[in-house]
N, C-alpha and C positions, 0 to 999 in steps of 0.2 A: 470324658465322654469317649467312650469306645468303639469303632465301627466295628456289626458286626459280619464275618466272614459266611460268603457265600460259596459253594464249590460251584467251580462253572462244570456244567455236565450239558452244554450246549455245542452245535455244532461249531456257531461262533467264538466258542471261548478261546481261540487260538491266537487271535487279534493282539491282547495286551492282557494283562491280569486282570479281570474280571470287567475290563471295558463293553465287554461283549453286554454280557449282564446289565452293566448300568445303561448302556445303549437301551435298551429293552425294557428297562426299570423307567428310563425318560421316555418310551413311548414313541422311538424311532421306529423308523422300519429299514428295510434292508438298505436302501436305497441313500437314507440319509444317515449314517454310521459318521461318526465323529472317532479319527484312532485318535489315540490321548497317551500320554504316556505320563509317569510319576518324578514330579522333581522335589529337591528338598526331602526333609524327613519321612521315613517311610509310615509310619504315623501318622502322620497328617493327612497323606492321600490326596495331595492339591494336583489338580487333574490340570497340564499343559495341555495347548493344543496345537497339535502338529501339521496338521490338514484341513482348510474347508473345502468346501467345494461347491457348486452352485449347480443346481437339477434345472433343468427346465421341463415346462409343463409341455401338453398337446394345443395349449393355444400361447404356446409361446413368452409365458411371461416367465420368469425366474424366482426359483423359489429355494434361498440360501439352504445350508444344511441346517439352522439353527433351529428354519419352521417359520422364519419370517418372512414375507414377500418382497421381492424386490424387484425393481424396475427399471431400466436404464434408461435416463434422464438426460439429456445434454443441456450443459450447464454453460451459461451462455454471461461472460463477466463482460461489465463497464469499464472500459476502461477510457476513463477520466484525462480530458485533454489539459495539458497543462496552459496558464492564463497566457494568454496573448501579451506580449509586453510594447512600453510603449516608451519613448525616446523624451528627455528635455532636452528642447534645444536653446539654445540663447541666441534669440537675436540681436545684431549690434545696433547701436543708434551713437548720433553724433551729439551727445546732450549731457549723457550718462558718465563721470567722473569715472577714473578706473579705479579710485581707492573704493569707491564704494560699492562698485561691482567687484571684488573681493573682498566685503564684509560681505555679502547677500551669499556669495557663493561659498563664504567660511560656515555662515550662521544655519544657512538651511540647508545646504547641501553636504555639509560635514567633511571639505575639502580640505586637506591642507595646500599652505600658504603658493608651493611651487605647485601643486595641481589647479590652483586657483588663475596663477597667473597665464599656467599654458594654457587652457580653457579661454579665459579672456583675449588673450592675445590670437590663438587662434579665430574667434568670432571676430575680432577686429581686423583681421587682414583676409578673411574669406565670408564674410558677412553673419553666418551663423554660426555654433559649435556645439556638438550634440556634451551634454550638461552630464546626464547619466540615464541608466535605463531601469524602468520599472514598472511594476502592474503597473493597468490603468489606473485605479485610486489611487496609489498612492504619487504617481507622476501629475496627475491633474491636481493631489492637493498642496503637491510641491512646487509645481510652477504657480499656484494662486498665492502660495504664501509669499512668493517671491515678489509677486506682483504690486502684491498688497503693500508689503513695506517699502517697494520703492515709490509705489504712489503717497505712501505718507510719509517720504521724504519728500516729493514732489519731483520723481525723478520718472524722464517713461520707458524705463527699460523693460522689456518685453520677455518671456518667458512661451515657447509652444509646446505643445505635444502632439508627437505624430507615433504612431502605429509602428513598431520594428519590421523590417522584410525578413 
């Protein structure tokens, strides 16, 4: 497929090789000229574009060179608050065995064995110790779990959750 050659005999034709022309062939007018220049094979004719530019009308709205309308919009983003988090504490009680308040806090809290003990020990000489921090769901269903199996061991060891500062 062959393009075929026009001679520019236009006042525009001065613009680029025969930009002028297609300008005029696409049904611009003076006003909205697209320069273009040729990259790649000279054959192929793949028309870059090197400039737009944006007309505005007499009432104001903007009207790209392409011919399509445009409007300026302010775009207004959510920005998304990250979750609130929330503290387990362990309360200490005088009831509660310390071997077993270091399985509860190996099995569901995923401590190991010396984070386990300083945990404990700290709740035991200052009455609570914050356990670890997380969303709300998952610190409330981590202290219920706790709860849970020390009541069916028959133990009342205590698990809270408070809101982080």
């Amino acid at each position: 497929m062959k393009a075929a050659k026009v001679k520019a005999s236009s006042p525009m034709s001065g613009f680029s090789e025969g930009g002028a022309l297609r300008n005029r062939a696409l049904g611009r007018k003076m006003g909205q000229l697209r320069f273009v220049s040729f990259r790649g094979d000279a054959r192929l004719r793949r028309p870059h574009i090197l400039h737009f530019r944006t007309l505005k009308r007499r009432d104001g709205s903007a009207m790209s060179d392409t011919g399509s309308d445009t409007k300026r919009k302010t775009k207004t983003k959510l920005k998304l608050a990250k979750p609130r988090l929330y503290k387990v504490i362990l309360v200490n009680d005088d009831f509660t065995p310390r071997e077993f308040v270091l399985v509860i806090l190996k099995a569901v809290f995923r401590m190991s064995e010396e984070q386990c003990y300083s945990v404990m020990m700290t709740a035991h000489q200052k009455g609570k110790c914050v356990v670890a921090v997380y969303s709300r769901d998952i610190a409330e269903t981590k202290a219920k779990e706790a709860i849970d199996l020390a009541k069916q061991a028959g133990f009342p060891l205590m698990f809270v959750t408070e809101p982080e500062d």
